[in-house]
C-alpha positions, 0 to 999 in steps of 0.5 A: 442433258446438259450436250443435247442443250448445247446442242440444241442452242448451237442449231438455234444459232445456225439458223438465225444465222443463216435467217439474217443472212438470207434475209440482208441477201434479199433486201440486198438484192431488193435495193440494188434492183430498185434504186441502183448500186450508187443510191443504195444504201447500207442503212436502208437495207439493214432496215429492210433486212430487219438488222442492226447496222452493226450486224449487217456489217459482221456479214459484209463489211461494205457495199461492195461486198454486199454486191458480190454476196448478190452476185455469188447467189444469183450468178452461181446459181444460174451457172450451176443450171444451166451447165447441169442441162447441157445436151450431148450436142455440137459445141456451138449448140453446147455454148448457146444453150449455157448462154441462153440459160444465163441471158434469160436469167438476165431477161428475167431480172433486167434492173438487176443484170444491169447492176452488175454489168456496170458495176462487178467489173470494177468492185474494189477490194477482196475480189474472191467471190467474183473471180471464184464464180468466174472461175467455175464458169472458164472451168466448165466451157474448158470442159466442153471443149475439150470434149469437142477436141476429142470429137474432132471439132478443134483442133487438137493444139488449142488451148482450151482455157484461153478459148473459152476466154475469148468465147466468153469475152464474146458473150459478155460484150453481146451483153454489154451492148443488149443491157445497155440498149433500150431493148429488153430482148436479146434476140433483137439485137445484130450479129446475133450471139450465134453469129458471134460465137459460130464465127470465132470457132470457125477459126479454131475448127478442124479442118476437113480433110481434102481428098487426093484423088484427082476430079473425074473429068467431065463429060465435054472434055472427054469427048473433045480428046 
């Protein structure tokens, strides 16, 4: 009797646990969205989450942190959907549609995706949960174009990691300039992703194989012999 207590009381803990975690998430995210990284505050969202400040501390010992906590749960969760719905298609169409999941995620929660195209780049201190989500991203995209080397749609010589860094690279600055404009559709803005992304696999994109045969000769020039 006296195990199943403990356990019993050890599940109890677990949930409220993960209840306050969930819960400083939220408010987290809630004040983050409303008044900006710089004028919210850790007494404000310990408030809103309904903990002690002390408590709010045990989770995250700073704003920072707090931030890339919002980070992890918003961006992870929008990576995980969107590589698990891409089709078997060409690799330009693959790229657009992770994207396109990511940047509607953006769309949908524009206060927010500023947030974090300001600030996530230049958060101090333990980095882990930046460069973890970044690192699943660059791990996938490698995946994918690795495939299309297997297509022939690269070349086969390419480094796949450091492609899908520039193709990245690419994304985010196409985000830097939408979130920072006025507009909140993407699809507004000139070039346009595509263009982006289409022009740089072009330079990496096998080439087609010429044929060596000779041209037919027309039918003017073999009249005039």
């Amino acid at each position: 009797m006296a195990a199943s207590a403990a356990i019993v009381e050890i599940g109890r803990a677990e949930r409220n646990k993960r209840d306050k975690h969930e819960r400083i998430i939220r408010a987290a995210r809630t004040l983050f969205r409303r008044d900006g990284f710089e004028r919210a505050t850790t007494s404000e969202i310990a408030e809103l989450a309904d903990v002690g400040k002390g408590t709010l501390f045990v989770y995250a010992r700073t704003k920072e942190e707090l931030l890339v906590m919002v980070f992890q749960e918003e961006i992870g969760r929008t990576i995980e959907r969107a590589f698990a719905t891409v089709a078997n298609a060409p690799l330009l169409d693959q790229l657009m549609h992770v994207f396109g999941v990511m940047i509607e995620e953006n769309r949908r929660d524009f206060e927010l995706a500023r947030v974090f195209v300001k600030e996530i780049g230049f958060i101090r201190g333990d980095r882990h949960g930046v460069d973890a989500v970044m690192a699943r991203i660059f791990e996938r995209m490698s995946v994918l174009i690795e495939r299309a080397q297997r297509r022939g749609e690269l070349e086969r010589s390419l480094d796949p990691e450091l492609l899908a860094y520039n193709l990245f690279a690419l994304y985010y600055s196409f985000l830097v300039i939408w979130l920072g404009g006025s507009t909140p559709l993407p699809d507004s803005k000139r070039p346009s992703l595509r263009q982006m992304l289409e022009l740089q696999l072009k330079g990496v994109s096998r080439p087609t194989e010429v044929s060596s045969r000779r041209p037919p000769k027309s039918r003017r020039a073999t009249r005039q012999r």
